[in-house]
One Martini backbone bead per residue (centre of mass of N, CA, C, O) as a GRO file, in nm:
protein
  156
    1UNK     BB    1   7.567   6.458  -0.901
    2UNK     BB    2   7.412   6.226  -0.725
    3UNK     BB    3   7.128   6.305  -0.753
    4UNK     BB    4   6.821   6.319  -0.883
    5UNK     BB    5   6.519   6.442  -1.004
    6UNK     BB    6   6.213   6.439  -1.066
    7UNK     BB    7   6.257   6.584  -1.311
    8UNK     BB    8   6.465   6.466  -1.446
    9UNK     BB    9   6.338   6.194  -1.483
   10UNK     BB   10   6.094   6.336  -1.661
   11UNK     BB   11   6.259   6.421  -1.872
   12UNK     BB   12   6.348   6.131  -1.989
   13UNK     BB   13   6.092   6.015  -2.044
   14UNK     BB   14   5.988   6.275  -2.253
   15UNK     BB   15   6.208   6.204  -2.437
   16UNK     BB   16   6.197   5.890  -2.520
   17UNK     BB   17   5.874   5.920  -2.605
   18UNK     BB   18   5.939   6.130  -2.828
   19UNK     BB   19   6.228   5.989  -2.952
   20UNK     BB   20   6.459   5.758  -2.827
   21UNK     BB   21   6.741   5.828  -2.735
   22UNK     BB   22   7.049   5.839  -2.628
   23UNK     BB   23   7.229   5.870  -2.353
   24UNK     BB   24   7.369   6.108  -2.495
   25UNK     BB   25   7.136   6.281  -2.597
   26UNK     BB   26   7.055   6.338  -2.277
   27UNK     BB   27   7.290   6.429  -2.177
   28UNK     BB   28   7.277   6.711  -2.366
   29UNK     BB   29   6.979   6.794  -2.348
   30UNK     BB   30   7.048   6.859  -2.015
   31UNK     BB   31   7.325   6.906  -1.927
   32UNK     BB   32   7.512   6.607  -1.890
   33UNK     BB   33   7.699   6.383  -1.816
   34UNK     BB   34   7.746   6.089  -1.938
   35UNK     BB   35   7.907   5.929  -1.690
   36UNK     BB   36   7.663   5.988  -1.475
   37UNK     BB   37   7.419   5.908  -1.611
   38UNK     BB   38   7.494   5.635  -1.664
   39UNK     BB   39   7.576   5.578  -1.339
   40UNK     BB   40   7.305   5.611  -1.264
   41UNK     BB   41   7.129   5.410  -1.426
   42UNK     BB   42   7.284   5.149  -1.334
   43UNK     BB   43   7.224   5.170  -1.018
   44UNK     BB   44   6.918   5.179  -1.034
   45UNK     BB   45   6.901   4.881  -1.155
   46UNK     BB   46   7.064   4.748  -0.917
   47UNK     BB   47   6.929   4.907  -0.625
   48UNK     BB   48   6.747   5.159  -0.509
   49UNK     BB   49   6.586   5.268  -0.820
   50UNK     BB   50   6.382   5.165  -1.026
   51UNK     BB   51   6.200   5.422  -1.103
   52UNK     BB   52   6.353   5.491  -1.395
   53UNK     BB   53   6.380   5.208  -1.527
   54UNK     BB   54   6.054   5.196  -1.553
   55UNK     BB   55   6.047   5.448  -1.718
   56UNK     BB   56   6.200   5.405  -1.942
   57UNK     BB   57   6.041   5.133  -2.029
   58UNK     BB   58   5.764   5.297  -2.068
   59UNK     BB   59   5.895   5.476  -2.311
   60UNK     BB   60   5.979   5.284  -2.510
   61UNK     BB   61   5.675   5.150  -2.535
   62UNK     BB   62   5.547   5.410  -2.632
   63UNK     BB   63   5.709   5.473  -2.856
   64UNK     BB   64   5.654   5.200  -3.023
   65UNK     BB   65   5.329   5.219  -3.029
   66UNK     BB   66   5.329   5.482  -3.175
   67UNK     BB   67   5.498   5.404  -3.422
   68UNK     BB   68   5.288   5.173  -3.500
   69UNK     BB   69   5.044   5.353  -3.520
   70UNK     BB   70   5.226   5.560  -3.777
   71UNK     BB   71   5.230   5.294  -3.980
   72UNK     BB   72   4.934   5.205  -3.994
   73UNK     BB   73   4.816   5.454  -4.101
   74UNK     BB   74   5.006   5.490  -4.318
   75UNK     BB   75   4.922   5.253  -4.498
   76UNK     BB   76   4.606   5.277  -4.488
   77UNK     BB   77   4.632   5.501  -4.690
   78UNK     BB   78   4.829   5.354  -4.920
   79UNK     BB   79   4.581   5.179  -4.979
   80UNK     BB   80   4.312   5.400  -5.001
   81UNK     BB   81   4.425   5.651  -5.075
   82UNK     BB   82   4.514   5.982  -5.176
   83UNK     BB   83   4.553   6.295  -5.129
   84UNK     BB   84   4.764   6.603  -5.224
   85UNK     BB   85   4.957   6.875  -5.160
   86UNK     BB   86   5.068   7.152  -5.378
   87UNK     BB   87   5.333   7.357  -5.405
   88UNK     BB   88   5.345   7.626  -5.682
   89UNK     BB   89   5.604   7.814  -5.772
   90UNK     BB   90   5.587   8.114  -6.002
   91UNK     BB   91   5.822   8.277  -6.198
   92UNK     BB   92   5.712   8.614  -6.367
   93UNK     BB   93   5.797   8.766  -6.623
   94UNK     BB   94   5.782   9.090  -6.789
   95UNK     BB   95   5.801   9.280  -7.061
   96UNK     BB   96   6.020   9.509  -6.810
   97UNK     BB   97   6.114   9.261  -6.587
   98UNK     BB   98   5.880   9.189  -6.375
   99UNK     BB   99   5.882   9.003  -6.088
  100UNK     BB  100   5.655   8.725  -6.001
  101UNK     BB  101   5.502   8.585  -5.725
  102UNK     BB  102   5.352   8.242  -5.725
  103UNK     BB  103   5.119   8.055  -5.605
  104UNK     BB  104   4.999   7.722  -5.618
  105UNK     BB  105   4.752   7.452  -5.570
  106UNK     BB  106   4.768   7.124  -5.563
  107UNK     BB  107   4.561   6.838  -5.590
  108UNK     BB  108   4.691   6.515  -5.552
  109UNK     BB  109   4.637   6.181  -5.671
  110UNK     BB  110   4.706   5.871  -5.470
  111UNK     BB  111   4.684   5.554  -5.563
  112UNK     BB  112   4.666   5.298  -5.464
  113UNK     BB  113   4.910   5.042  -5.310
  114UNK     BB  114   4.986   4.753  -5.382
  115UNK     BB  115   5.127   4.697  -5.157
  116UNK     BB  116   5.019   4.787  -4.898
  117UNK     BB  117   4.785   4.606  -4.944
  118UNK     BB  118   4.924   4.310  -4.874
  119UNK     BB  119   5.023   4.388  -4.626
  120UNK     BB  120   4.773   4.453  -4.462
  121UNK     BB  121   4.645   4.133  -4.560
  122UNK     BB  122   4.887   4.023  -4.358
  123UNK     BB  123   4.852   4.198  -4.108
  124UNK     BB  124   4.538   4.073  -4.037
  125UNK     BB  125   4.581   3.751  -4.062
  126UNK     BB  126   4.778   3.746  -3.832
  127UNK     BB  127   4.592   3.855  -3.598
  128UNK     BB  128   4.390   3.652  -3.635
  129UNK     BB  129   4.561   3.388  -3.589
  130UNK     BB  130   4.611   3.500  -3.302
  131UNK     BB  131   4.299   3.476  -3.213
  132UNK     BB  132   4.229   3.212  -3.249
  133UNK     BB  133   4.443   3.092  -3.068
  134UNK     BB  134   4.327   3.232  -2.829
  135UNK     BB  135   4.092   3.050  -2.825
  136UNK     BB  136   4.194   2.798  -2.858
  137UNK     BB  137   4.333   2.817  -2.554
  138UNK     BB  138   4.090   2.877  -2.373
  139UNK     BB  139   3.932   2.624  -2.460
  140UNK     BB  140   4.164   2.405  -2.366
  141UNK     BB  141   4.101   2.533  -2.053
  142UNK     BB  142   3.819   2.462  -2.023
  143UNK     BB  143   3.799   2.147  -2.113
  144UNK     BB  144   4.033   2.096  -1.838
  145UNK     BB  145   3.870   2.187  -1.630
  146UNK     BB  146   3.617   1.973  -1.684
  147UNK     BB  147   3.772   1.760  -1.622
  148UNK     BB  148   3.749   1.441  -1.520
  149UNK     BB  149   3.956   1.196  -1.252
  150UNK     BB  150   3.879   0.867  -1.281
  151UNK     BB  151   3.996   0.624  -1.060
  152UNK     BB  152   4.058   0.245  -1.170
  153UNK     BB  153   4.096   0.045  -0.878
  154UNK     BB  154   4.365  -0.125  -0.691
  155UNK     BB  155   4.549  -0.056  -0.398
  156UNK     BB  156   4.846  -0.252  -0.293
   0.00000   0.00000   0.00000
């Protein structure tokens, strides 16, 4: 198998940007050689295919931000405390010996986690910080861009 097809490539990408996994486990997960599917990928990086090495970079990319994105909102949640389901199944004996099961559901509230809270607030902090510089480094282009540079004398 030289060429792989678009479909192949897709099915690569839509592996990484679900999972992550390393070249072993998209090889096994295809039913492709590992040692084909590396040599496909090292060759498109360096010659003529570029297009699958963008594809894995950009399926990396959503995957860390989707990771980002449950971990900030999985914060968010213990920091500002929430309900959880608990399932409890209960087997009771009868006088005849008769077994029943029965399930039960409980609401538990689980108070604001006082790390988490702290995480968030470091975590938000930094943010600013980056905003700010970002504004500051802005203003200081417009400053330089608005200045004017007047030379006084006379070249000899």
């Amino acid at each position: 198998m030289n060429k792989y097809t678009k479909k192949i490539e897709n099915e690569i990408y839509y592996l990484i940007k679900k999972k992550n996994p390393t070249i072993e486990e998209i090889s096994k997960e295809l039913n492709i050689s590992y040692d084909k599917l590396k040599s496909y990928i090292n060759k498109s990086s360096k010659k003529y295919k570029k297009s699958l090495i963008k594809k894995i970079r950009k399926a990396k990319d959503e995957y860390f931000i989707d990771a980002k994105i449950k971990i900030e909102n999985a914060l968010i949640k213990k920091s500002l405390g929430y309900y959880s389901k608990d399932i409890i199944k209960e087997i009771k004996t009868d006088k005849e010996g008769n077994e029943s099961k029965t399930k039960k559901i409980v609401y538990k509230y689980n108070p604001p986690n006082e790390r988490a809270i702290i995480v968030f607030f470091e975590l938000l902090k930094k943010r600013y910080d980056k905003r700010l510089e970002y504004i500051r480094k802005k203003r200081e282009e417009r400053e330089n861009n608005n200045k004017i540079n007047i030379r006084v004398g006379f070249d000899n």
